[in-house]
N, C-alpha and C positions, 0 to 999 in steps of 0.2 A: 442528902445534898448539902444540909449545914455544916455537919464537919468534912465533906469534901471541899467546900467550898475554903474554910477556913485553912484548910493545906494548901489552895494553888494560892491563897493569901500569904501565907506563910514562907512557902516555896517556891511561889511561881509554877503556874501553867505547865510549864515545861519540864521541867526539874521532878515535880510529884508526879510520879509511877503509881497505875491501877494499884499495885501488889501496896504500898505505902498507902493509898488511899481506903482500900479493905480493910485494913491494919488499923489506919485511924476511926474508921465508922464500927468497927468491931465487927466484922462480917467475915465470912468466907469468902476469898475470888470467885467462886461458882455464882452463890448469892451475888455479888456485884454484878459481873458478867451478864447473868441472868435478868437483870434490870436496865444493866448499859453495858450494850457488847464491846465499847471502845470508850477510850476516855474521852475523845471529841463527841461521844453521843454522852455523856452524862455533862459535858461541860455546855452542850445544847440547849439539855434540858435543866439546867440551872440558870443560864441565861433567857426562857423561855417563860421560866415561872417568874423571874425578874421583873421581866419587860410588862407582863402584865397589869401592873400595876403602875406604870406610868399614863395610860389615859385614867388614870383615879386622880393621879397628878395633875395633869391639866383641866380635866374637869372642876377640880377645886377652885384653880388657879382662874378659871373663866367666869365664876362667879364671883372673884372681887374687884367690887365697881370702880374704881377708879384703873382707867386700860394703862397707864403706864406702871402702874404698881400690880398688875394682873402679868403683865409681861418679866417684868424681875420677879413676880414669884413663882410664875413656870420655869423660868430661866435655872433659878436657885433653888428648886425644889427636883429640877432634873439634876441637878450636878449632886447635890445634896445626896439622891438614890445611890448615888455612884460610887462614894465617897468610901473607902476603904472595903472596895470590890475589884482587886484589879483585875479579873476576866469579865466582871459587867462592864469596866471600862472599855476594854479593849472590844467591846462586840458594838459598844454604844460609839467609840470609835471609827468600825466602821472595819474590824476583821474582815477577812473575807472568808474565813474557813469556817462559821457558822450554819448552822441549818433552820430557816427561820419559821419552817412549817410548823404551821400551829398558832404563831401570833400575829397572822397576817391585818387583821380583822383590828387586834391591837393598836398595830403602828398603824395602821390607817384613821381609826378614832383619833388617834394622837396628833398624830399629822394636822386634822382637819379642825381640830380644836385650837393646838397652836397658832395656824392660821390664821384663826378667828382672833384669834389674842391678837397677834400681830395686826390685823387690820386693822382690828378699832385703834388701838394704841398709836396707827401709823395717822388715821384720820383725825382725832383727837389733837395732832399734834405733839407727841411727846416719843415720839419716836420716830426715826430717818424715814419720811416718804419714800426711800427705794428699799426697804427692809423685806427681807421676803424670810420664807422658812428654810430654804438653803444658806439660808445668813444665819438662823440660829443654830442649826446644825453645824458650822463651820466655828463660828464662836465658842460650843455647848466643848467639840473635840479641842479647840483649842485651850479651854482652862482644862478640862479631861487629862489630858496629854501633860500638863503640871503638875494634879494628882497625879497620874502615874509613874512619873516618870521625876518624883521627889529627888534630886541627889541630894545625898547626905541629908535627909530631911528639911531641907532648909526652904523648899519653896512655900508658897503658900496660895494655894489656888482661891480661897477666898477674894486677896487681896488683888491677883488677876483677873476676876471678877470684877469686883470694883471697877476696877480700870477698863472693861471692856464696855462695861453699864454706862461708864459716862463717855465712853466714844458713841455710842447707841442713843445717849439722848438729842433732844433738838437744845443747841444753845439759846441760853434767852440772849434778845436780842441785846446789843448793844446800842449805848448814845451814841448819838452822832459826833464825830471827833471837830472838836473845835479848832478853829485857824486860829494861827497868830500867838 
């Protein structure tokens, strides 16, 4: 699955054919086949072994105490997994032609954990009281969609990051504006 993975890196999803991806892992097509009948079932189960490891991600992220820097480090440690995977992106995305049996259990940990992030960070104060987890899944795709979709390499999703973390915080308040 690691030098396939590094062909639809390479090549795009699209573009790399079973027969080229055999080729690259040093296998027979029979052998391939024989493990994943289609290339949407091995590109499944590459994103299947993926995803598993993001409730390790939020787990981590839930244990550091202070909730608005628990929130930017799930935030940035999910973009982070993603980061020169363009088929983890595109599933994390929100493909539709994935088959997600199997990590059902996963994304629900995840789900519930982010959550919890989210809450305390929203009661805390440091984060927008209408924050929900549909918010960071919409956030998460939209710097995603920067990574992947580099033109000419010039963007830089880190930096939209940034920029999205400080629309997400609460501003401190301001002075009161003086007359006169």
């Amino acid at each position: 699955m690691a030098a396939a993975g590094e062909l639809f890196a390479r090549q795009g999803r699209d573009a790399a054919q079973m027969e080229d991806i055999a080729a690259h892992c040093g296998l027979g097509m029979g052998t391939l086949y024989r493990h994943f009948p289609s290339k949407q079932a091995l590109l499944t189960a590459m994103i299947r072994e993926r995803f598993k490891g993001m409730a390790g991600l939020a787990r981590a992220a839930e244990q550091v105490t202070d909730p608005g820097e628990a929130f930017e480090t799930i935030l940035r440690s999910y973009l982070e997994a993603a980061d020169g995977d363009a088929s983890f992106q595109l599933a994390l995305m929100g493909s539709g032609d994935l088959e997600w049996e199997g990590v059902e259990q996963q994304k629900t940990e995840f789900t519930e954990i982010v959550t919890r992030i989210i809450d305390r960070a929203t009661a805390s104060g440091q984060l927008r009281s209408d924050f929900t987890f549909a918010d960071f899944r919409i956030l998460a795709r939209g710097v995603m969609a920067t990574m992947y979709f580099r033109h000419g390499g010039n963007a830089d999703w880190r930096r939209h990051l940034d920029l999205v973390l400080d629309g997400t915080r609460i501003p401190a308040r301001s002075a009161p504006r003086r007359k006169g």
